[in-house]
N, C-alpha and C positions, 0 to 999 in steps of 0.2 A: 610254825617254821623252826620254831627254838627247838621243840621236840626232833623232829628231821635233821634237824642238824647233827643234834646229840648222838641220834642212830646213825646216819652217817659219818660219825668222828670214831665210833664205836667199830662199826664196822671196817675201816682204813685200821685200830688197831690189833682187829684180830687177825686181817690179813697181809701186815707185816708182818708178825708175831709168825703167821704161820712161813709166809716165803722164809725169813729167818733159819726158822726151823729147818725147812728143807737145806738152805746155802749150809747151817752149821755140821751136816751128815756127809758132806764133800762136794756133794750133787750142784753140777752148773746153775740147777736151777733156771735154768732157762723159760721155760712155759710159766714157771714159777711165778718169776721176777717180771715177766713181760706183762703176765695177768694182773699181778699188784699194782704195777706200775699203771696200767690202764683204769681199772679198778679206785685206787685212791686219789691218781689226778683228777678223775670224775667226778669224782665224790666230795673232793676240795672245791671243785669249783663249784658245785650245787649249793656246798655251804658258803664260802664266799660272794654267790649271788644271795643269798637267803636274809645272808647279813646286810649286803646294799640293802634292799627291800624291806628290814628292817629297820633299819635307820633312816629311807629314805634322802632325800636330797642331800646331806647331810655326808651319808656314805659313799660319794664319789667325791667330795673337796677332798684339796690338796691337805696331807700331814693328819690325815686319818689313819690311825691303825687299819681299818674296815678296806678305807681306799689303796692301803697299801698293801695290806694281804689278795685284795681282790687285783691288784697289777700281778705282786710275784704270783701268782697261783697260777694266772693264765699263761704263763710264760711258763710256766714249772709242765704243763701238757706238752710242750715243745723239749724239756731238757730230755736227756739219754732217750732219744727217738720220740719224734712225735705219734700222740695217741691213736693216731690211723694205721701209722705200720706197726704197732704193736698188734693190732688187730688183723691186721691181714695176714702179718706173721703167726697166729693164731690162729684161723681159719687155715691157713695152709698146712697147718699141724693136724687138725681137724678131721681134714679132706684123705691127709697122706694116713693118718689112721683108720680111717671109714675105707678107703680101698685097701687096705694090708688086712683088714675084716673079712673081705669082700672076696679077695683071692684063695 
């Protein structure tokens, strides 16, 4: 679990690292930032559960780091749009590019 976590922590900061890049060239960024954004809150909270389940009972008491990270993270999938409509705003990106193919 310690290993997954690592590659998931790894991978959240290559894909900031890249959004970044895109925002720092002027570009909205849009698709960018929506995909990050989906992308790393998932990814935090896999490792956030990894770590309850490592520590066991332990890692949901109150004034735990573990338990505290595992509150904000799940709330962090709700800031700047919840993780659904990043998705859907996604696939309708998706869709409008497979038809502009298509015509």
């Amino acid at each position: 679990m310690l290993a997954e976590n690592m590659i998931d922590l790894q991978q959240c900061e290559l894909m900031i690292d890249w959004c970044a890049g895109v925002l720092d060239t002027g570009s909205l960024g849009t698709v960018e930032s929506s995909m990050t954004k989906v992308a790393v809150s998932e990814a935090l909270m896999r490792v956030a559960d990894k770590c309850v389940q490592v520590m066991g009972g332990t890692g949901v008491t109150d004034k735990t780091i573990v338990e505290t990270m595992f509150r904000e993270i799940r709330a962090f999938r709700i800031y700047d749009g919840p993780t659904e409509v990043h998705k859907w705003s996604l696939a309708k990106k998706l869709r409008r590019d497979w038809k502009a193919v298509q015509d």
